[in-house]
TITOR-768805 format. One record per residue: y, z, x of N, C-alpha, C, O in turn. Coordinates in steps of 0.1 Angstrom, whole numbers. Example, Ala and Ser with C-alpha at 12.3 -4.5 7.8 and 13.67 -1.06 7.14 Angstrom:
! residues 2
[[-57,78,132],[-45,78,123],[-33,78,132],[-33,85,142]];
[[-22,71,128],[-11,71,137],[0,79,129],[11,80,134]];
END
This chain:
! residues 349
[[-12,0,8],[0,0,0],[12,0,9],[14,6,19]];
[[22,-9,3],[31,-11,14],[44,-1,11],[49,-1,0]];
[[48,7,23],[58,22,24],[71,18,19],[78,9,24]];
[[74,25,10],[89,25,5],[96,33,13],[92,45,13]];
[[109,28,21],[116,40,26],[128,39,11],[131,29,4]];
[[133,51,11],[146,57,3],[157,62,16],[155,69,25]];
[[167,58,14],[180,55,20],[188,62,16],[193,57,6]];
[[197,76,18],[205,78,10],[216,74,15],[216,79,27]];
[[229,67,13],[241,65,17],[253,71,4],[256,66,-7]];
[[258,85,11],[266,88,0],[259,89,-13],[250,97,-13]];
[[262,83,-23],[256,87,-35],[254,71,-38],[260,67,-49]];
[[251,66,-34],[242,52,-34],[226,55,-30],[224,64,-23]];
[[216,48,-35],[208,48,-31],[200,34,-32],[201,28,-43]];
[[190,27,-19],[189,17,-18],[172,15,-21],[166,26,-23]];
[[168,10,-22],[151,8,-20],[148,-1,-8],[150,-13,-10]];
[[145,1,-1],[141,-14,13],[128,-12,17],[123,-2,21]];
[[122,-24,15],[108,-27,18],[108,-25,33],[118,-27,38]];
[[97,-21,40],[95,-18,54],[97,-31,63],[101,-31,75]];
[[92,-44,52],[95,-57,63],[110,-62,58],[113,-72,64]];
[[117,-59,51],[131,-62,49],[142,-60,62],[143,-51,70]];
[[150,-72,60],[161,-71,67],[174,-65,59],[173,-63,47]];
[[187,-61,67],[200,-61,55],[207,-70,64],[211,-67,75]];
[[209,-82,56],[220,-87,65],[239,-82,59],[244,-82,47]];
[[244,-79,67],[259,-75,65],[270,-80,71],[274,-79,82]];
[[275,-87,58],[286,-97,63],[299,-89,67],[303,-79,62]];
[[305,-95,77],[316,-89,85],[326,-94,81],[323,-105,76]];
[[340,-92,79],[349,-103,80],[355,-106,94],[355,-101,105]];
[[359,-119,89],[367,-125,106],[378,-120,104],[383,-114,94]];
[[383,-121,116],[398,-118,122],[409,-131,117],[404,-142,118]];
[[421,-131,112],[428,-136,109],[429,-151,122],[431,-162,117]];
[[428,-149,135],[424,-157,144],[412,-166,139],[413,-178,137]];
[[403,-158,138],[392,-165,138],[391,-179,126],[388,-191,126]];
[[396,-166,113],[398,-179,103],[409,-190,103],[410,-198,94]];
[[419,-191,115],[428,-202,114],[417,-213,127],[415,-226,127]];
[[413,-205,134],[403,-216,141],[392,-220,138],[386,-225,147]];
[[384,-219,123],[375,-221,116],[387,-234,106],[386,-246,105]];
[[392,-228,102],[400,-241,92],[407,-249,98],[412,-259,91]];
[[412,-249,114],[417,-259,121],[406,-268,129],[409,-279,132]];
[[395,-265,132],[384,-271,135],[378,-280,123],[374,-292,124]];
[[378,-272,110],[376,-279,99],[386,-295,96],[383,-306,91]];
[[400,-288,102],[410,-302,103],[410,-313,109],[416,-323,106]];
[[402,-310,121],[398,-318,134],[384,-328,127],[386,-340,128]];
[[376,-325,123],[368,-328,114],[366,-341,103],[358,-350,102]];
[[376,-338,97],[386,-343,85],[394,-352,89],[396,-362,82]];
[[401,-351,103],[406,-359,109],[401,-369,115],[407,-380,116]];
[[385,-365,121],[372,-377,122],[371,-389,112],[372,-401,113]];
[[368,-381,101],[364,-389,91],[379,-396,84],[376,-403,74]];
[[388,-396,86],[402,-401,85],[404,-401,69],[405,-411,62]];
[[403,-388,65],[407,-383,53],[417,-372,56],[414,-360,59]];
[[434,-378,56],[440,-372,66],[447,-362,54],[453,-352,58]];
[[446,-363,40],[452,-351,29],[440,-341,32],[447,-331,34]];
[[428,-339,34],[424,-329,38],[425,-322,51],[425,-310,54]];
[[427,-334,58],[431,-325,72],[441,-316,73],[442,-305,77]];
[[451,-325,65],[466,-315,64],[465,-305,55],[471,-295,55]];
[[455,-309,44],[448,-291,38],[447,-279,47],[452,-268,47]];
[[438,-286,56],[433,-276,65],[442,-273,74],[441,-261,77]];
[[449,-277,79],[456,-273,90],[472,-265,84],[480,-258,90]];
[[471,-269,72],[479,-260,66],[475,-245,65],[483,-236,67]];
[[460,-243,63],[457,-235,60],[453,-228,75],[454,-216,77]];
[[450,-235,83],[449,-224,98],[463,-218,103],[464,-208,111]];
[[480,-228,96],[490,-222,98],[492,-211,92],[500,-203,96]];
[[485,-209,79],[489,-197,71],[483,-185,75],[486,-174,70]];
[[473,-186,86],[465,-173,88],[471,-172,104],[467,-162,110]];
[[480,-181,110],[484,-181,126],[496,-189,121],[493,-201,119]];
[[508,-186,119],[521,-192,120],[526,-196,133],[537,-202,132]];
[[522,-193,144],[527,-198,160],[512,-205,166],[507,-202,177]];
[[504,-215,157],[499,-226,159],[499,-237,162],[494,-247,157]];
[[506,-236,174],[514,-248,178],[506,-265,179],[512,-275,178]];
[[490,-264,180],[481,-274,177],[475,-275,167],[469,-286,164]];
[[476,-263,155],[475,-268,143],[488,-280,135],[486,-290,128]];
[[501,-273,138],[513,-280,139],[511,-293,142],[512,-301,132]];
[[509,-296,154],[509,-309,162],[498,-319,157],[499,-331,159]];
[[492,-315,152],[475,-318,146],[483,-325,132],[487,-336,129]];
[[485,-312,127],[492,-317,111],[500,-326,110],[501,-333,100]];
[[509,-330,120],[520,-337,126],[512,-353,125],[517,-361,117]];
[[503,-355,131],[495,-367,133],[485,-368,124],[477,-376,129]];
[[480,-363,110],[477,-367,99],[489,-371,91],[489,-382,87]];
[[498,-363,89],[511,-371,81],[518,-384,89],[524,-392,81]];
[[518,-388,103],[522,-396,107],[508,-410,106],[510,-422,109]];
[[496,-407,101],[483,-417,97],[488,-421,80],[487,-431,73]];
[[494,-408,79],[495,-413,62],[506,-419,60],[509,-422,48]];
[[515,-422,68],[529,-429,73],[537,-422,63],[541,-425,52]];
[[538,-408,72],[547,-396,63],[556,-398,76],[552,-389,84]];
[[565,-403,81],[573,-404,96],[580,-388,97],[581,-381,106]];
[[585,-386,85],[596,-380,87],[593,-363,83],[601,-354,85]];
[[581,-363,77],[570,-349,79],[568,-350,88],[574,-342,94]];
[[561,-356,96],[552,-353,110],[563,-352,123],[558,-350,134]];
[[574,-354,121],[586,-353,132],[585,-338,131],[583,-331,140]];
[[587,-334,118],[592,-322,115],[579,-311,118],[582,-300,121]];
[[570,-314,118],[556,-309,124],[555,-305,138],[550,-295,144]];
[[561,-318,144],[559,-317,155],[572,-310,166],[571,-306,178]];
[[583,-311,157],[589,-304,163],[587,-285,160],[593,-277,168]];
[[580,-280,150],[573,-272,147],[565,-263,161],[567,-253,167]];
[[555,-275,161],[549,-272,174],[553,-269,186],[548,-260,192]];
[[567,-282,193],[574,-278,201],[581,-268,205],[583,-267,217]];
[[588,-257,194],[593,-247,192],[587,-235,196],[592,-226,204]];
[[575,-234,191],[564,-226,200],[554,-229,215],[550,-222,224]];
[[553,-241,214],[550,-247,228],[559,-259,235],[554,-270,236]];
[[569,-257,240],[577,-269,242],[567,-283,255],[570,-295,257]];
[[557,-275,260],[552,-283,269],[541,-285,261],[531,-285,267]];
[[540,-287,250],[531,-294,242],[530,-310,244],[540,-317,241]];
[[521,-316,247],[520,-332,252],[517,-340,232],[522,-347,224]];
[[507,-332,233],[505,-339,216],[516,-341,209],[519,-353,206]];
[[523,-332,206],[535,-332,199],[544,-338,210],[551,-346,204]];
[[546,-338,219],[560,-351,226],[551,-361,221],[556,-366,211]];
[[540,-368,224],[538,-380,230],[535,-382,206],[533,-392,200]];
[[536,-373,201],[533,-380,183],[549,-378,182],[552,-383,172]];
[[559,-373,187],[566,-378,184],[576,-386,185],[586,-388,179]];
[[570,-393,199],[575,-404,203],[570,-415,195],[578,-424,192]];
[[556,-416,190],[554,-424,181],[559,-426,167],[561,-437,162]];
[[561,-414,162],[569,-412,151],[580,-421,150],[583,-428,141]];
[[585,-419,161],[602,-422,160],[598,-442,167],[607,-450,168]];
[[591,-444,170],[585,-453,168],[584,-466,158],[591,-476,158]];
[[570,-460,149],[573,-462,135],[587,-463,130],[591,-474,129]];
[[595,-451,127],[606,-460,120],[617,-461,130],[628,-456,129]];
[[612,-471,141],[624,-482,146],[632,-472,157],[635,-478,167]];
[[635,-463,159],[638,-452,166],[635,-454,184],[635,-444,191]];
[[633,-466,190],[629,-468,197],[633,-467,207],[624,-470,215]];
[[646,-463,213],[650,-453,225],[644,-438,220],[633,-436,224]];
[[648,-430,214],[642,-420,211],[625,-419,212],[620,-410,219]];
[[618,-428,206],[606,-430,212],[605,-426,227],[600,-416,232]];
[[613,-438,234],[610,-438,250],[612,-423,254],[604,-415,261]];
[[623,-420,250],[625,-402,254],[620,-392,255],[623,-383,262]];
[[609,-396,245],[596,-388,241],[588,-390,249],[584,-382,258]];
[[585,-402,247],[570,-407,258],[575,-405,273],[565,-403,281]];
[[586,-404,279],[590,-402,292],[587,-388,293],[578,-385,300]];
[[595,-380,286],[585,-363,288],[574,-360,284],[572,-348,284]];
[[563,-369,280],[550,-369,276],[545,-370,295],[537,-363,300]];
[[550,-379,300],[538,-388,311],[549,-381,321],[550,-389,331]];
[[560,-367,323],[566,-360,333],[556,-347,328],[555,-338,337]];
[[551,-346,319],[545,-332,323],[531,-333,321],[523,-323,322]];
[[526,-350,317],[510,-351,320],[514,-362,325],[523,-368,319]];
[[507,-370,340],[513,-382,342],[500,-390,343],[500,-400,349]];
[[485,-384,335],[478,-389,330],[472,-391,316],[461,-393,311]];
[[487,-390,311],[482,-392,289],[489,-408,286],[501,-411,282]];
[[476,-417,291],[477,-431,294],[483,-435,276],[490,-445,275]];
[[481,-429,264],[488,-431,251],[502,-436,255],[508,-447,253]];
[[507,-423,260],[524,-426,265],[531,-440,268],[540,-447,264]];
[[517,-440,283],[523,-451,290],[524,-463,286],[532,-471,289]];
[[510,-465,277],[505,-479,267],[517,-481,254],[520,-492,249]];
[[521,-467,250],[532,-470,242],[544,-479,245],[550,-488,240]];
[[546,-470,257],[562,-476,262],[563,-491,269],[573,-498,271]];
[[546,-492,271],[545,-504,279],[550,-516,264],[558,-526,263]];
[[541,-510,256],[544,-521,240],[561,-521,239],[568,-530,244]];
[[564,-513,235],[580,-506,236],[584,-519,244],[586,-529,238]];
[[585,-521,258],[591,-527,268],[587,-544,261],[594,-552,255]];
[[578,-545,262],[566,-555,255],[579,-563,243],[585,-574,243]];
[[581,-555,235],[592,-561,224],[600,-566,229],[602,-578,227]];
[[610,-558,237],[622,-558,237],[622,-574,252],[631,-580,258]];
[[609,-576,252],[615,-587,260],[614,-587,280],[615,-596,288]];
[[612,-571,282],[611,-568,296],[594,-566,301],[588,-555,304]];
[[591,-578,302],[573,-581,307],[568,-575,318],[556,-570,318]];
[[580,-576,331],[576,-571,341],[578,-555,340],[571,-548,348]];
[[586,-550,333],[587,-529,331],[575,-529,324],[566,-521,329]];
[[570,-537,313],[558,-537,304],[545,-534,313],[538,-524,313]];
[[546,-545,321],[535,-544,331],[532,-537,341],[521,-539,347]];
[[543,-524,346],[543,-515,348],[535,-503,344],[526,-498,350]];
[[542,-499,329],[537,-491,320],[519,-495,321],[510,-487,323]];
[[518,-505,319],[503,-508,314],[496,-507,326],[484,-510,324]];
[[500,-505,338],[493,-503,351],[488,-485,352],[478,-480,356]];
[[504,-476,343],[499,-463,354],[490,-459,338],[483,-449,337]];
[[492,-471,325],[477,-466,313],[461,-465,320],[451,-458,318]];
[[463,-476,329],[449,-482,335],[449,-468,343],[442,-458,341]];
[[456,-471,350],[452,-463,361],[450,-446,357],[446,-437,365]];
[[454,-444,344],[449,-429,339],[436,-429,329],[430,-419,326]];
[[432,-443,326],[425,-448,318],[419,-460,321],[421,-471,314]];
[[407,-459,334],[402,-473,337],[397,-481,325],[400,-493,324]];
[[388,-475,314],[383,-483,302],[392,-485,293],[387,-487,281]];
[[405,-485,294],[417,-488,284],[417,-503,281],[423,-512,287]];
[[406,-504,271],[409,-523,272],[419,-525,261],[421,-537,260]];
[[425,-517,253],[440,-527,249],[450,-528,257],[459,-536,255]];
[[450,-521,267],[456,-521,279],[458,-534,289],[469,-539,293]];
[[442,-536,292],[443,-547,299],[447,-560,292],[453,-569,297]];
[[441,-559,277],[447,-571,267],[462,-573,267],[467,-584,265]];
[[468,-563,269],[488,-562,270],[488,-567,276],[490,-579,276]];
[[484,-558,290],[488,-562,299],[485,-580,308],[492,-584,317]];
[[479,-583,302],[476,-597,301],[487,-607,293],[494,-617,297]];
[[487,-602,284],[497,-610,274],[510,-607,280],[518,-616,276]];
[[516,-599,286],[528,-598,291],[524,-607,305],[530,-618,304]];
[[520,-607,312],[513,-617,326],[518,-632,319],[527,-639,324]];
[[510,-633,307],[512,-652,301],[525,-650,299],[531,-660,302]];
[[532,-638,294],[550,-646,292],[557,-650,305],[567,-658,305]];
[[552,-644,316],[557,-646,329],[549,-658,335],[549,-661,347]];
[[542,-664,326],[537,-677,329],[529,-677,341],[530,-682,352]];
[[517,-666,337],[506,-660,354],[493,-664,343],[487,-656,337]];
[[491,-676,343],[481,-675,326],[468,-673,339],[457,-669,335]];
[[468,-675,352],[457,-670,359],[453,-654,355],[442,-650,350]];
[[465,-647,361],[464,-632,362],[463,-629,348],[461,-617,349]];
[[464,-632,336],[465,-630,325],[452,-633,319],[448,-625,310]];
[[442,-646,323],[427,-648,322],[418,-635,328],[409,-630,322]];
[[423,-629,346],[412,-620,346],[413,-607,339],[404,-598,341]];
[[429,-603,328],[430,-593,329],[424,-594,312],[421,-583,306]];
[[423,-606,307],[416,-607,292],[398,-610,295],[390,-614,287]];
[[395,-606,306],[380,-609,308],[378,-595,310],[368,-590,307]];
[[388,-587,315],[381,-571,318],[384,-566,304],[378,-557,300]];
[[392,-571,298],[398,-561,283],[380,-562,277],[374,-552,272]];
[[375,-576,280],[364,-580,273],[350,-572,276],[340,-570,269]];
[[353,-570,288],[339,-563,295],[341,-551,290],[331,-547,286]];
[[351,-544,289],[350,-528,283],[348,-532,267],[337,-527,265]];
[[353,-539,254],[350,-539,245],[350,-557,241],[359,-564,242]];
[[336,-560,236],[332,-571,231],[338,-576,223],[341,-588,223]];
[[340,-564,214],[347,-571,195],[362,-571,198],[370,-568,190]];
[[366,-575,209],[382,-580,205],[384,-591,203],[387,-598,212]];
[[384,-595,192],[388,-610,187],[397,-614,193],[398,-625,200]];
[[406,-605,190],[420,-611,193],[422,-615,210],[433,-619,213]];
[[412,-612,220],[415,-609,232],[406,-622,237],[405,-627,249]];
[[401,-626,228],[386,-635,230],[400,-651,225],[398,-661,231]];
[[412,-649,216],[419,-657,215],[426,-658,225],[427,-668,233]];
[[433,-644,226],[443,-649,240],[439,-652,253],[447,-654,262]];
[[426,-654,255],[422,-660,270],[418,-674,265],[420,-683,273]];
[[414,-677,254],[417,-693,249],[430,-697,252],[431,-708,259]];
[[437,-691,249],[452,-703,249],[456,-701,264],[463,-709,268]];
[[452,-691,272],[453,-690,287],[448,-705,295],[454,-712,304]];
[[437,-707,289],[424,-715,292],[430,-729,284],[425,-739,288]];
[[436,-731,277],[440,-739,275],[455,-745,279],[459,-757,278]];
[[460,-733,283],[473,-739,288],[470,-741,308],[476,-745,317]];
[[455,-736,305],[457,-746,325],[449,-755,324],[440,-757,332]];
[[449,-764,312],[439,-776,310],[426,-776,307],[420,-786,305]];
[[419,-763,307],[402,-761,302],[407,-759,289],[413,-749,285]];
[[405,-767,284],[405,-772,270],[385,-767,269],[381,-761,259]];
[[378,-770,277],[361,-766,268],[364,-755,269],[361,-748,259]];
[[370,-746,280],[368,-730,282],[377,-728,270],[373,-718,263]];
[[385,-731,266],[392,-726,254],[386,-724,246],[389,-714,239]];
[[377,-731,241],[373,-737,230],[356,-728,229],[347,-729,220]];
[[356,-722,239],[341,-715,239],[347,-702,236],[341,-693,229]];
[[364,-699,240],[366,-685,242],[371,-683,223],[367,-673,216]];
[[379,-692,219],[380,-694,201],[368,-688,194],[367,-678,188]];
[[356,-700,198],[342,-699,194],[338,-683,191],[335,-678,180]];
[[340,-676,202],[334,-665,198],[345,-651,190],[342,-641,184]];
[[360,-658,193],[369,-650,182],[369,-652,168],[371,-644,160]];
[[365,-666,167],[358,-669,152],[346,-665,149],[344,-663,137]];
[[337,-663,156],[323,-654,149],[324,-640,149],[314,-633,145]];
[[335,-635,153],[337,-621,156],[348,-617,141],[348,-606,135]];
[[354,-627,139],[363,-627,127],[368,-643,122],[376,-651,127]];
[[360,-644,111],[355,-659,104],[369,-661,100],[374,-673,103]];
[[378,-652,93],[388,-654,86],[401,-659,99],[410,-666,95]];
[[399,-655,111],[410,-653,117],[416,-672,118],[415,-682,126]];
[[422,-668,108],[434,-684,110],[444,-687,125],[448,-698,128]];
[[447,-678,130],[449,-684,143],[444,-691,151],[448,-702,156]];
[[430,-683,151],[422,-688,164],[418,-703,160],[418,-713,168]];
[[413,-705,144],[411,-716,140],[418,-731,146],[413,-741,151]];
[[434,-727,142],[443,-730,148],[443,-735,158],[443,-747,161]];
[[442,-725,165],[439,-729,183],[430,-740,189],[428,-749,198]];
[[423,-733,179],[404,-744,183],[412,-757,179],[417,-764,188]];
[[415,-760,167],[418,-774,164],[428,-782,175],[427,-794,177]];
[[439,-770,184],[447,-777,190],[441,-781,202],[444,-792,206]];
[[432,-772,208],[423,-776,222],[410,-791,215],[407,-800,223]];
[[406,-792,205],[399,-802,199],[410,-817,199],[406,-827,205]];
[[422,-814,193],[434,-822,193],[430,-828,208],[424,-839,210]];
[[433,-819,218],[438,-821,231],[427,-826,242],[430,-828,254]];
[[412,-828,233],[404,-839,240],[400,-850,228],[390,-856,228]];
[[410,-851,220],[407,-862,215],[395,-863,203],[390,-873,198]];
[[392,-851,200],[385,-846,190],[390,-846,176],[389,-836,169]];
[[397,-858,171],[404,-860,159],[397,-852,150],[400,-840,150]];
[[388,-856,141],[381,-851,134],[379,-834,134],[382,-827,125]];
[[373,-830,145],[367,-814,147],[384,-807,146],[386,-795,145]];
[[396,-817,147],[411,-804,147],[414,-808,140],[426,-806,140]];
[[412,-817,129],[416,-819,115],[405,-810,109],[408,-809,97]];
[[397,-805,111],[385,-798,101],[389,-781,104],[389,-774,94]];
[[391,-777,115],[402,-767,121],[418,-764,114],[420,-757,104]];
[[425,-770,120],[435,-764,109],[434,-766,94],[441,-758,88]];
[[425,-776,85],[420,-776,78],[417,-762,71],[423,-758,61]];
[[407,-754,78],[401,-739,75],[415,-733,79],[419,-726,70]];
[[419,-733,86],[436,-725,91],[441,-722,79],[442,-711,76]];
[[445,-733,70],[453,-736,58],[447,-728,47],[453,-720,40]];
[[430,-733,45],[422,-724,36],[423,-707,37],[419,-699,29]];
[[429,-705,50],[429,-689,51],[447,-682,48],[451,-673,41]];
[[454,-691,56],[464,-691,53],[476,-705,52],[484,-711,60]];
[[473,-707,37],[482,-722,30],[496,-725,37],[498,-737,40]];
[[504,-717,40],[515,-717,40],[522,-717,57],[534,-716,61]];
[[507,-718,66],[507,-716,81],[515,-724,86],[510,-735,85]];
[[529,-726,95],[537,-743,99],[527,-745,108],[521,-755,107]];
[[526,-738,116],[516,-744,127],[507,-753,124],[506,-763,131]];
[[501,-751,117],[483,-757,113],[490,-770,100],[484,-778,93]];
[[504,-767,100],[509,-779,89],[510,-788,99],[503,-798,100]];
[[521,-783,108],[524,-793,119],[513,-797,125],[514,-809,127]];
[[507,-794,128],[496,-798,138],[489,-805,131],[480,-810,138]];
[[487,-809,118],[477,-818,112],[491,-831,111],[486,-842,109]];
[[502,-832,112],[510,-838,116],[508,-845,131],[513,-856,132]];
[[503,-842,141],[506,-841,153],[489,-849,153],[488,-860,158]];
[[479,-844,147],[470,-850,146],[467,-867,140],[461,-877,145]];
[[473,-865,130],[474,-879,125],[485,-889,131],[486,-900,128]];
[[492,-883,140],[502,-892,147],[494,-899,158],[495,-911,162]];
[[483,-886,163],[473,-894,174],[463,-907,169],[462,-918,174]];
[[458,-904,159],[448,-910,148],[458,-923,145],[450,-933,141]];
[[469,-926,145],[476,-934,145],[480,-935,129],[487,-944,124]];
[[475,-927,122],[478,-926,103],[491,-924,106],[493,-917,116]];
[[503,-928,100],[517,-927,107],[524,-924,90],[535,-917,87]];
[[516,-930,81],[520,-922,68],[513,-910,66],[521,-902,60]];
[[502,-906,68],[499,-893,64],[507,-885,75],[513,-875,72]];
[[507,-891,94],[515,-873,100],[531,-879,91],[539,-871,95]];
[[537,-887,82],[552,-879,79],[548,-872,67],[555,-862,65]];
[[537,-875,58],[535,-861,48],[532,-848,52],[533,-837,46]];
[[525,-853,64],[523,-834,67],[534,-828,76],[534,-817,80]];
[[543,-837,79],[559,-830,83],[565,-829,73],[571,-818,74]];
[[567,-834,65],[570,-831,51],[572,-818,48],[582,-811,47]];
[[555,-816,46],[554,-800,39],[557,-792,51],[566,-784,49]];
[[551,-793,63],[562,-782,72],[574,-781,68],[578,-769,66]];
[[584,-790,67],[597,-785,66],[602,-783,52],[614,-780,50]];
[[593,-783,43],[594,-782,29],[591,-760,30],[597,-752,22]];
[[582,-758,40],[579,-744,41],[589,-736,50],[592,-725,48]];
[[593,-745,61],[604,-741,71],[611,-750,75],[608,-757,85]];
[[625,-751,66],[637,-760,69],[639,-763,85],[637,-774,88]];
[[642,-755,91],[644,-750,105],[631,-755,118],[633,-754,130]];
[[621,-760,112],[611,-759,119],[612,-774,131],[606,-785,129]];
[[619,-770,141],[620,-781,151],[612,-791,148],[614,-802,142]];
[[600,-785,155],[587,-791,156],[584,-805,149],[583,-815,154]];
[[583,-803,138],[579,-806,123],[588,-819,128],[582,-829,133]];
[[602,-816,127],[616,-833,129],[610,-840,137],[610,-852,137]];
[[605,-832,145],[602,-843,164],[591,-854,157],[594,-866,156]];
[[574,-846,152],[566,-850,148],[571,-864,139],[566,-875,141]];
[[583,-861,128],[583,-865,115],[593,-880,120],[595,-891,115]];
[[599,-875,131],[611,-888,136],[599,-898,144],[600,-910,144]];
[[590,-892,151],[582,-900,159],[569,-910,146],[563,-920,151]];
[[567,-908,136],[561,-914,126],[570,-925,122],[566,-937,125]];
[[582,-922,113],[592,-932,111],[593,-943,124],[594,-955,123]];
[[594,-937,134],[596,-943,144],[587,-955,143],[591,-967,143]];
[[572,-951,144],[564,-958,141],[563,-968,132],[556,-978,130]];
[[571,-962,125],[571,-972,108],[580,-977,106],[585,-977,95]];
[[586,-983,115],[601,-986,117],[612,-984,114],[621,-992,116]];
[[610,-971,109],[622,-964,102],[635,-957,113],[637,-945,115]];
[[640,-966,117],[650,-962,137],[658,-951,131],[660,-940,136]];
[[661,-954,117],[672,-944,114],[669,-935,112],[674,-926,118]];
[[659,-933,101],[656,-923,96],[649,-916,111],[653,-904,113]];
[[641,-919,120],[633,-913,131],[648,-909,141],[644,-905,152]];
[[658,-908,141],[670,-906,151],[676,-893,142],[677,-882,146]];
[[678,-896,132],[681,-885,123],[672,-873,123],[677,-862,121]];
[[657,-874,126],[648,-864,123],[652,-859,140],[656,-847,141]];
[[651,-866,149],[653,-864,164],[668,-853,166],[667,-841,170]];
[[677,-856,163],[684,-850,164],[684,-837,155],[694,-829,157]];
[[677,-833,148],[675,-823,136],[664,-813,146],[663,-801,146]];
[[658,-821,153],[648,-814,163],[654,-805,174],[651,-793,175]];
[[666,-813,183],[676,-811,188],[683,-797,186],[685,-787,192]];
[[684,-803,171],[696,-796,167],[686,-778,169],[693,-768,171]];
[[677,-778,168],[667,-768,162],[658,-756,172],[652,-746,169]];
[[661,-765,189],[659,-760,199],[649,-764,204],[642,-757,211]];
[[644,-787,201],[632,-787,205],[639,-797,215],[647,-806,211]];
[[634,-793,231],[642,-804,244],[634,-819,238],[641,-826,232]];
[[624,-821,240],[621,-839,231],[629,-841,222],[635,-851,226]];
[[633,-839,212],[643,-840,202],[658,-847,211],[663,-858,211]];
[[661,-838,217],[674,-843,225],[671,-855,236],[680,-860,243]];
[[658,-859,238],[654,-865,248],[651,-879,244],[654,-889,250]];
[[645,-876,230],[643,-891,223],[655,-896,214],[656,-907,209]];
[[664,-885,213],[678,-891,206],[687,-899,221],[694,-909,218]];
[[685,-897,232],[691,-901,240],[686,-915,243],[693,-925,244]];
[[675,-914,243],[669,-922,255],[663,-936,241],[662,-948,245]];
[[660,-932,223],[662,-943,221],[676,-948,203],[676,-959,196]];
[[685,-934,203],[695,-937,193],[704,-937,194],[711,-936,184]];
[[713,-936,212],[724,-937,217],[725,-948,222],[736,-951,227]];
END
């Protein structure tokens, strides 16, 4: 028969079987529970359900009010949910209690970012990468930052000390590449879109830009292999379509870059490029009435569109239209395309 012990506690009394446990729950420490619901935020923040995150991290502030990484945390779910001007306010939260906080400089340099703020940005990211001068985010930021504004060689700077804090940074090397092609290095700009590729496969877009690399130093097949695989990687992507048709154009592949921007159009109708360019195609093809209808509709979509005049004066031209082709030439001119001014000279002066 199995022994009952009797317990007396105060004037309670218990019964416990001899193989019984009691388990007795403790409470946590007010610490404990803001780092159980701030971990719960980090979590939440995984799965990019960022109103729960900011549940939670609200709630690790309510049990720890000088949480300067729940702050900074909360800061960068409202700045996912493009709340700019909560997550400023978060983050300067955080700074307040930790001013050498890198999270919070380097989210609110993004912040200010987002809405256009973009010296202020840099201000941020410059005391992000002076008191870590390895939080390659910063440097990738500012390198984009530079990247806009037009300054390729400071860009390419920034995107050196990313790498260099961050060897597997392949949007890095993809920048940093695309800034190399504006400086017209489409060499150095090929090996730096082949390493973007070796660290991550699925960048489409990186599998384009070493196409038009490859096709602006005359590998027209290497272009066309490097498209190939940004279109199986993303069927929809009307650029690269684009592209393929222009390198197909550019060995004389009428058909396969009329079937190319073709799909360009099917993805996006209203594309000038892929208008023009079936313009530019049938001009080769020698159809001299169909490239002026598809100059047409280019400039029917973009008044302004140089391109389109040059294409559309060199058809008439063909069709003996002098006047109407000198008028389109100078419209080209007028529009910022140098052939436009070249063929108004050389055949309507």
């Amino acid at each position: 028969m199995q022994k009952i012990v009797l317990v007396c506690l105060g004037f309670l009394y218990l019964n416990i079987s001899a193989q019984d446990t009691v388990k007795v729950k403790t409470a946590l420490t007010t610490d404990q529970e803001a780092e159980n619901a701030y971990n719960a935020g980090l979590e939440m923040m995984g799965k990019k359900d960022y109103n729960m995150a900011i549940e939670q991290f609200t709630k690790a502030i309510s049990f720890k009010p000088n949480f300067d990484k729940a702050f900074a945390n909360r800061g960068f779910a409202r700045y996912e949910s493009k709340s700019y001007d909560a997550s400023i306010e978060d983050y300067n939260k955080a700074l307040a209690i930790n001013p050498i906080n890198t999270d919070a400089l380097f989210g609110k340099g993004q912040s200010f970012y987002a809405i256009n703020k973009k010296d202020s940005s840099i201000a941020y990211l410059t005391k992000t990468t002076f008191i870590d001068d390895k939080y390659s985010k910063a440097y990738y930021l500012s390198g984009q930052i530079n990247f806009e504004a037009g300054d390729y060689k400071y860009a390419i700077t920034e995107y050196d000390h990313a790498i260099a804090a961050k060897a597997d940074y392949a949007y890095a090397y993809n920048d940093r590449a695309s800034a190399k092609k504006q400086l017209g290095d489409d060499a150095g700009a090929i090996i730096d879109y082949e390493k973007a590729l070796a660290i991550d496969s699925k960048l489409f877009f990186a599998y384009n830009n070493l196409g038009s690399c490859k096709r602006n130093k005359g590998d027209n097949a290497g272009a066309i292999e490097a498209y190939n695989k940004a279109i199986s990687l993303k069927p929809d992507y009307y650029i690269a379509l684009n592209n393929r048709g222009t390198a197909k154009l550019n060995m004389n592949d009428f058909a396969g870059a009329i079937a190319d921007f073709d799909a360009a159009l099917k993805q996006k109708p209203n594309y000038t490029l892929a208008i023009n360019n079936m313009a530019s195609a049938y001009i080769k093809k020698k159809d001299y009435k169909s490239a002026t209808e598809w100059a047409n509709k280019a400039i029917q979509v973009d008044a302004k569109l140089g391109a389109a005049y040059l294409n559309r004066g060199i058809a008439k031209q063909m069709l003996k239209d002098e006047e109407g082709a000198c008028a389109d030439w100078k419209k080209a001119a007028e529009y910022g395309v140098a052939e436009g001014k070249r063929y108004t000279a050389g055949f309507c002066d």
